[in-house]
N, C-alpha and C positions, 0 to 999 in steps of 0.2 A: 617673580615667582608667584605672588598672589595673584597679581592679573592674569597669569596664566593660567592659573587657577580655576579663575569666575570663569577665562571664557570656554574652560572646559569641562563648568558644570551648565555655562548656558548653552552650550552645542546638545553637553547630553538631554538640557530638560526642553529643547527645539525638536531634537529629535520622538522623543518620549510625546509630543504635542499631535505629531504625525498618527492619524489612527492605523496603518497599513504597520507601525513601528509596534505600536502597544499591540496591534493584535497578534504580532509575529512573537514579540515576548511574553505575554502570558502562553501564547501555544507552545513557547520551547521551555516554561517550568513545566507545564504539564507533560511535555516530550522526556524531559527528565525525569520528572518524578516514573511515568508510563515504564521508563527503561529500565531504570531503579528496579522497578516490580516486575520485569522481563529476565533481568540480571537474577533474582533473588531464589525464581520461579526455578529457570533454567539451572540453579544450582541444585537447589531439591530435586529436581525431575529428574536430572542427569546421577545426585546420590543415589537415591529409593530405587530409582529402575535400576541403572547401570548399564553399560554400554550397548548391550546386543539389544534389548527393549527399547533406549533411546535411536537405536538406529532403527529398530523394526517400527517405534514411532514416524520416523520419519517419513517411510516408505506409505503404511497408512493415509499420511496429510499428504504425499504427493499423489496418491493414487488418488483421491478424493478431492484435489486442487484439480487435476489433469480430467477427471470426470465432470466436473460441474462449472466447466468454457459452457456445454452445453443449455445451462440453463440460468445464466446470467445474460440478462438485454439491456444492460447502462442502467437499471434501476435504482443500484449503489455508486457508479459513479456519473453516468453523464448528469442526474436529477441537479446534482451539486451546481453544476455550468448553466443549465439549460434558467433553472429557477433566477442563480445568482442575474445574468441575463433581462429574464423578463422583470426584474426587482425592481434592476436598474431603468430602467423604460420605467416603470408602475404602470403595466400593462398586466389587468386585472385580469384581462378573458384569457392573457398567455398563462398567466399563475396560473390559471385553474387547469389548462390544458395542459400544461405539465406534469401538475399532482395528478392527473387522468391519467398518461402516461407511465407515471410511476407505479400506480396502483393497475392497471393491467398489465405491464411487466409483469410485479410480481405474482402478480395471478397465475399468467402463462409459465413463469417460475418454479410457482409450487405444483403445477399441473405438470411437467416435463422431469422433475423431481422425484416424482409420486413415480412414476417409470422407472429411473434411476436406481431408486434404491431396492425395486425388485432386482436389479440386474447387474448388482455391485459383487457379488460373489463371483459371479460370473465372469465379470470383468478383471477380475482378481486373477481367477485361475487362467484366463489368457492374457495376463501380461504376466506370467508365471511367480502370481504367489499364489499363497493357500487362500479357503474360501472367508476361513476366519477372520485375513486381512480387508476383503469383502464386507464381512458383517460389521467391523470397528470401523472404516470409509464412511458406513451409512451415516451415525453418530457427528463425522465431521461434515458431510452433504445438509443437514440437518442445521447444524449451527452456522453453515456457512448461509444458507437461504435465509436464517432471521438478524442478516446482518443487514437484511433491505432496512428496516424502522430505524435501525441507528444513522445508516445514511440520512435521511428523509431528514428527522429530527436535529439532526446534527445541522444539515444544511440550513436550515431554517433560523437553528441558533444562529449561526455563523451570519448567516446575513443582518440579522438582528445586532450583529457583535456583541452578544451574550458570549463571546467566548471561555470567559472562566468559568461561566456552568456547564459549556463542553468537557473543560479540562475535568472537572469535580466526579464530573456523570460517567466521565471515558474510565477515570480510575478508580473509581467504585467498584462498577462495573466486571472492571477488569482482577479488582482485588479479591470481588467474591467468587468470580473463578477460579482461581490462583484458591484460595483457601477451600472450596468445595474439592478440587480435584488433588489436594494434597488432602486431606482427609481421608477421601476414599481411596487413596494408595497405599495411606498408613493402615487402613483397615482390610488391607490385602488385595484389593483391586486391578493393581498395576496398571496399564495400559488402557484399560478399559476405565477403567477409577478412574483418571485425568480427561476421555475424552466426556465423561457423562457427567463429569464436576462443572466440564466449562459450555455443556448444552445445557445443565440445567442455572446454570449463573444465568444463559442468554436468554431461557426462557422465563426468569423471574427478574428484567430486566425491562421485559414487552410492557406492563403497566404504568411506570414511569416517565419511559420513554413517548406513548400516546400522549400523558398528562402533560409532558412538557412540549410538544407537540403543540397540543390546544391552544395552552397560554401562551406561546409565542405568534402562531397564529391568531391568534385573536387581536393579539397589538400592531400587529403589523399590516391587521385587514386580508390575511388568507384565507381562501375559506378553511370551514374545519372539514374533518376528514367523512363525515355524512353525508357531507353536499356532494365532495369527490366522489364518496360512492354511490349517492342517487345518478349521480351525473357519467359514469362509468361505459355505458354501454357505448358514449357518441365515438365516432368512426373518423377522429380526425387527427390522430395522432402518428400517422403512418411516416412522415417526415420526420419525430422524434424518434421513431423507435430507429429508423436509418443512421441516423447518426450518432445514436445511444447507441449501438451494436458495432457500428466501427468502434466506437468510444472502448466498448467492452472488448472487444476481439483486441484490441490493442494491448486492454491491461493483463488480456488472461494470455498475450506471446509475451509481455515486456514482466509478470509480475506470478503469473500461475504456469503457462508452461514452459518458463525459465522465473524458479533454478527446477523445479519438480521432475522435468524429462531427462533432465541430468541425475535427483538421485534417484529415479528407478534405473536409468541406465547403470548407473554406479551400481546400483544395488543386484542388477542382473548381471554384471562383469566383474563386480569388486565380491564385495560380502557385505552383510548386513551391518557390522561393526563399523568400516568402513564407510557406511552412510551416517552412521552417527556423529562421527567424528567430521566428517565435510561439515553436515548443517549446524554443529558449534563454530566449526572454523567460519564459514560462512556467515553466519552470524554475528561473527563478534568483528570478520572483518569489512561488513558493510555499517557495524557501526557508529564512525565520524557523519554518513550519510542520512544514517537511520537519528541521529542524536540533531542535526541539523536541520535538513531538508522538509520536515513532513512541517513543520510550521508553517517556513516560510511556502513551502508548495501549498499548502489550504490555504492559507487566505491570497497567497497570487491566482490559485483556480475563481476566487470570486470578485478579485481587485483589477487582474487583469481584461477581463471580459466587460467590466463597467468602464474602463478607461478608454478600450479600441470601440466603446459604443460611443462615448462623447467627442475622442481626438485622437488620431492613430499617434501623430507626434508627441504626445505626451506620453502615452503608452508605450512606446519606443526608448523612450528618454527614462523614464521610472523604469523600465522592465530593465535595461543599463545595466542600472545603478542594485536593481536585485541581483544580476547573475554575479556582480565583481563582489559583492557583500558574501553570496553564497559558496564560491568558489573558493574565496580566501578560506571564511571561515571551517570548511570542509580543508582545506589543505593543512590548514593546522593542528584541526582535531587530528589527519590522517596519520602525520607526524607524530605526534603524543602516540598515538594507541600504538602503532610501529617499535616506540622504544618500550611500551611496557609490558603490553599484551602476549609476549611470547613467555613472559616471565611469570602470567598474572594466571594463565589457563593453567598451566599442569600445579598450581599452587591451590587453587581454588579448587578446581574440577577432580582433579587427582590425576595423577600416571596413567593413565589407562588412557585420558584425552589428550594427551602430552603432542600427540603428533598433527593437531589439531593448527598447534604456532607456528608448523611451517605454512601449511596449508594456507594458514592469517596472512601470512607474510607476502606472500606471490597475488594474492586478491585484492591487497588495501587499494591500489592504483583503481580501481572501477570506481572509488569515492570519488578521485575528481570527475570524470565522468558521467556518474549520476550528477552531481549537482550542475553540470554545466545546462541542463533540460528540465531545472526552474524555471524557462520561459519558456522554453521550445514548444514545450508542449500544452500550454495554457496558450499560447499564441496560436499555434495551429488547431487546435479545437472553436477556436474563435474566427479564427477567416475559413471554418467547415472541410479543412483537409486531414483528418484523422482519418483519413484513407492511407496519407503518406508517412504519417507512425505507422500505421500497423504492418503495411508492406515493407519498411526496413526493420524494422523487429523480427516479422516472419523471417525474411531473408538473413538476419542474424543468428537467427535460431536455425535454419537447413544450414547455415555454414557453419553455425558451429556441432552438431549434430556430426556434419561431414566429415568435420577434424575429430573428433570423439573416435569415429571408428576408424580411421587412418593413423589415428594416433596410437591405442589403444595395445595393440601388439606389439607396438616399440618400447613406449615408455610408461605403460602400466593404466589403470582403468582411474586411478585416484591424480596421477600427473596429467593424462589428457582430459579430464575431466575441468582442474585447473587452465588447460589452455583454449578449452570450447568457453566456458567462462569469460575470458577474455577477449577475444575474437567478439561472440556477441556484445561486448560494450565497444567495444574500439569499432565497430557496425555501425550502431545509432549514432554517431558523431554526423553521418549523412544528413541527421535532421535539419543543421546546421547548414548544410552547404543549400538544402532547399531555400530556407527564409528566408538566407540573404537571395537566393534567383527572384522571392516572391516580393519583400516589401524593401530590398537593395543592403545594403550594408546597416545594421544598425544602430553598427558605434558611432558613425558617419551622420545619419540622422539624429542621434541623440544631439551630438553637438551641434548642429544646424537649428536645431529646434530649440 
């Protein structure tokens, strides 16, 4: 028994030795603690308002997710890949040419924005709500654009493996919006109170985020961000924006226009109530996914990219050994939240959201799902086919779109809603059948290797 013991405290402190291991556990205290303060949020939001506001929230953030595909160019997500990338090489002229990148992005960002939010009312009243939902969109177009500097910075940590000062900074961050926009609700704001608590948390969030910025650049030998913008106008970044824009068009069919064209759908066939109640259910039943996944996906977006530069076969053999870690541990969580969760919403949230646990219940299954594209998709962003994510996402999202309204007359706008959901995950499983066409089987390789 003792021996058994030691050698399963020396497996744990082998494994704890691994940096790819520590940096996956401190990202998942911080995924905790993050959710913790999601869970705490989502209670208060869901009391103060009450149903028909939390639903009329929802509609808001999706009209305002569904709006701003257009002026996202990979500057929040591909920088992550592209940088991690050139890190590994210590290819200085790439560093710089990426942060060039980044920073005219978002230029053409804030430029295509500034449009935008003249024309958000507008866009309101034709996709038939009021102009009001219009004016409160802007608020979130607004803080969705100054999420470029926390990418940037974050990335930066991240390859430094500063990552508990990511975890510290993300839930700061996050706590003081959480408190800003529960104040201004309590002080009669409502809807409007929450979106202008968590633009101004973002905006008094900008000075830190530069300073930590610096100091991480500086040890690491990036330039700082002056040089970037002396350096601005050169013209040779038209390769990165091509594949920061697939990058991006990918996240905004796999991450902004699903679930969001489902609740305005929902919301133009069901009623507004009705959307509030999905995006708890939704929410609570992505997550085993949401509690899992976002760890070990951040540091695989920067581990796997160094690995397929130095040895496809070792890259093959570790990426393995991440999908069976994340898949289990996602099937376990999915199980727990299954048995509590239908008991835990109408206890916490009250009767009103009661019908939310069925909804939980028929969705849980996309956890295994999602986590099985811990690799998929850091592997094909890497051999530069995120052309073929985003085409089976798109194609996920017209069929299920298709089922939505075929469905819809039969079994109601909230049950086809639930099965267009499903349909696009059981979709992206294709990603799967490409890899192995591209680098063969790679449980096959693993073990050869």
């Amino acid at each position: 028994m003792k021996k058994d013991l030691q050698l399963a405290i020396s497996r744990v402190k082998n494994l704890a030795s691994i940096p790819f291991v520590r940096g996956v556990t401190i990202f998942q205290m911080g995924t905790i603690a993050n959710m913790a303060l999601g869970v705490l949020s989502s209670v208060a939001y869901t009391r103060m308002l009450g149903l028909h506001a939390f639903g009329a929230l929802g509609i808001i953030n999706a009209l305002a997710g569904l709006i701003s595909i257009v002026m996202l160019y990979g500057q929040d997500t591909a920088t992550t890949t592209f940088l991690a990338e050139a890190a590994g090489k210590k290819d200085q002229s790439e560093i710089m040419r990426v942060l060039r990148y980044f920073l005219q992005a978002s230029c053409l960002s804030g430029i295509v924005m500034t449009t935008l939010l003249l024309a958000c009312p507008t866009l309101a009243t034709l996709s038939g709500n009021t102009p009001e939902t219009g004016h409160l969109a802007r608020l979130v177009l607004l803080n969705i654009f100054l999420q470029a500097p926390n990418a940037l910075t974050f990335a930066v940590l991240q390859i430094e493996r500063r990552i508990g000062t990511i975890i510290i900074v993300e839930n700061i961050i996050d706590a003081l919006q959480i408190f800003l926009s529960v104040t201004l609700i309590l002080c009669g704001y409502g809807v409007k109170g929450l979106l202008f608590g968590t633009l101004i948390g973002s905006l008094l969030s900008l000075p830190a985020l530069f300073f930590l910025y610096e100091n991480s650049a500086r040890r690491q030998g990036f330039p700082p961000l002056t040089s970037v913008i002396m350096h601005a106008s050169r013209r040779d970044t038209a390769d990165l924006f091509r594949q920061g824009m697939w990058m991006t068009l990918d996240r905004n069919i796999s991450g902004n226009l699903y679930p969001n064209i489902f609740y305005m759908l929902l919301g133009a066939y069901g009623s507004v109530e009705s959307v509030g109640i999905f995006r708890l259910a939704i929410k609570f039943a992505t997550l085993p996914s949401s509690l899992v996944m976002p760890s070990i996906a951040r540091m695989s977006s920067t581990t796997i990219p160094k690995l397929v530069a130095k040895n496809i076969h070792t890259a093959v053999r570790e990426s393995t050994k991440i999908l069976f870690t994340t898949v289990t541990l996602i099937t376990l969580v999915t199980i727990g939240s299954c048995l509590a969760m239908p008991f835990l919403i109408p206890l916490v949230y009250g009767q009103s959201f009661a019908a939310a646990s069925t909804i939980f219940f028929f969705l849980s299954p996309i956890n295994i799902i999602t986590g099985s594209h811990v690799i998929s998709v850091p592997f094909l962003r890497v051999l530069r086919r995120v052309w073929i994510i985003t085409y089976v996402h798109l194609a996920g999202i017209l069929l299920a779109i298709a089922a939505f309204f075929l469905l819809k007359d039969w079994i109601g706008a909230v049950s086809a809603t639930i099965a267009s959901i499903l349909i696009f995950h059981l979709n992206s499983l294709w990603l799967f059948a490409y890899l192995y066409y591209k680098i063969g089987n790679p449980f096959t390789r693993a073990k050869r290797s």
